[in-house]
SENU-989264 format. One record per residue: x, z, y of N, C-alpha, C in turn. Coordinates in steps of 0.001 Angstrom, whole numbers, padded with zeros to 6 digits, always signed. Layout:
XZYXZYXZY/...
***
This chain:
+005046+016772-007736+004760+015373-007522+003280+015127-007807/+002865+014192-007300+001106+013689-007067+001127+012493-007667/+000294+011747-008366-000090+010557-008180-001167+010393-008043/-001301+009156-007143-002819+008450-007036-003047+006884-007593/-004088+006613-008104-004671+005566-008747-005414+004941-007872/-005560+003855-006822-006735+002793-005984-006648+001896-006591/-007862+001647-005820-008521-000107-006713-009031-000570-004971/-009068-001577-004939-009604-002932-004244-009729-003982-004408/-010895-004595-003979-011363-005765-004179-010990-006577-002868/-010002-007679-002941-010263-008439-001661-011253-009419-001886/-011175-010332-000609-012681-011151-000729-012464-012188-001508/-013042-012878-002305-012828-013514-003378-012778-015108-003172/-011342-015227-002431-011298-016643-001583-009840-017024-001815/-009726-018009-002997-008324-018203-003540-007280-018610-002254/-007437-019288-001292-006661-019067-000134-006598-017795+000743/-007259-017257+000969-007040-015552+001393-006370-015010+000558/-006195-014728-000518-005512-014538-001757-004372-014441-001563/-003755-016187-001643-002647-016794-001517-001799-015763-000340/-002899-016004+000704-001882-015761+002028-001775-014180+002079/-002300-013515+001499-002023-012157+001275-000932-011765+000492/-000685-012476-000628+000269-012086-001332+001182-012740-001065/+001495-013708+000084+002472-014258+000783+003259-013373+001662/+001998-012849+002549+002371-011417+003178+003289-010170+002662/+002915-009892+001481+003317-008975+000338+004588-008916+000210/+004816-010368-000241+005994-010855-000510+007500-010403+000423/+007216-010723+001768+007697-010307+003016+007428-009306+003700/+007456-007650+002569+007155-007130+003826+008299-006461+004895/+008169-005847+005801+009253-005519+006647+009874-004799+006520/+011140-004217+006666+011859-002589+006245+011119-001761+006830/+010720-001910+007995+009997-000667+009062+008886-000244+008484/+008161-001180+007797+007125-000588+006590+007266+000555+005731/+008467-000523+004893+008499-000031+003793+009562+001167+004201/+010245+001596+005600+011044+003011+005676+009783+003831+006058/+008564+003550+006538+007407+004307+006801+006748+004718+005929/+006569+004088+005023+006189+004516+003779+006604+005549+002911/+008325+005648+002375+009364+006507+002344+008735+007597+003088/+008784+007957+004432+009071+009086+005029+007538+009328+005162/+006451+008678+004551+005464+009692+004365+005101+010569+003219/+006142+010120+002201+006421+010909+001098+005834+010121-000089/+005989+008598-000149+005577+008051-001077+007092+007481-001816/+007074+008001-003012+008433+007905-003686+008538+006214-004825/+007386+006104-005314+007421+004548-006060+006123+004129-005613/+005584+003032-005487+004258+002284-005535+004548+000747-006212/+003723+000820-006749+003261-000017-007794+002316-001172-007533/+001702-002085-007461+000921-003103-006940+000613-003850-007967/-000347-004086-008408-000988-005387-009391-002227-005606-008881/-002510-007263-009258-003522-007835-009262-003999-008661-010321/-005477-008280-010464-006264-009335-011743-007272-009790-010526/-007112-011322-010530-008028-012173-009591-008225-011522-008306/-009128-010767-008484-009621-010685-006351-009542-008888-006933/-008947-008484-007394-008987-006607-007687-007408-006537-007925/-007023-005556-006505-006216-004547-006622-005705-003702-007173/-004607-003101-007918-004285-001900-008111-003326-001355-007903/-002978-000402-006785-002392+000287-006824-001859+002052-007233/-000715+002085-007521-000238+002791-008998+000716+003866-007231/+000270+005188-007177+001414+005959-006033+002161+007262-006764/+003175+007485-006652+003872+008556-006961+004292+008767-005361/+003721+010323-005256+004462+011052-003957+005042+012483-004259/+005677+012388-003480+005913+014165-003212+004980+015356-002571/+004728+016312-002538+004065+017469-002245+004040+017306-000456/+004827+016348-000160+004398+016605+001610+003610+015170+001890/+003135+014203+000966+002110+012695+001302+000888+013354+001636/-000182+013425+002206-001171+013111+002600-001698+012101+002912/-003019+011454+002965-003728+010531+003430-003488+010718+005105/-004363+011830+004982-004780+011764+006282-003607+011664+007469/-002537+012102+007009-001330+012452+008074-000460+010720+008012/-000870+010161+006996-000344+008981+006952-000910+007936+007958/-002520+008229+007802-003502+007407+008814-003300+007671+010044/-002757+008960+010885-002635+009481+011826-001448+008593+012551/-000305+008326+011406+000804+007990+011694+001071+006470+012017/-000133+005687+011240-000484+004480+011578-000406+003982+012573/-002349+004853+013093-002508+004620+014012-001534+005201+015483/-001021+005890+015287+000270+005702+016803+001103+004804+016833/+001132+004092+015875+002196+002928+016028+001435+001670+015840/+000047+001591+016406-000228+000367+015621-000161-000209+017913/
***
């Protein structure tokens, strides 16, 4: 098992904010079964003001790059 630690900053606009973590709130199964089958086993999400953190536990077959790949064919 892997974990990874990110940070982001969104833009620091208490209504962008809002509507992001509105988004969050709702996200879709098709996501979140895409997510699953790229080998991400828990993720974690917090925020302090306009900074991100996300917390990943994967398995030995997650990659970045194969995840981005996988994106983009379905976007």
């Amino acid at each position: 098992m892997k974990k990874y630690c990110l940070a982001l900053d969104l833009i620091d606009d208490p209504i962008l904010i809002k509507e992001y973590t509105e988004w969050h709130e709702r996200v879709w199964p098709e996501v979140l079964e895409n997510i699953k089958l790229s080998g991400v086993l828990k993720m974690e999400i917090y925020r302090y003001k306009n900074r991100l953190f996300m917390i990943m536990e994967t398995s030995e077959l997650f990659s970045f790059e194969k995840t981005e790949e996988k994106d983009q064919e379905s976007e």
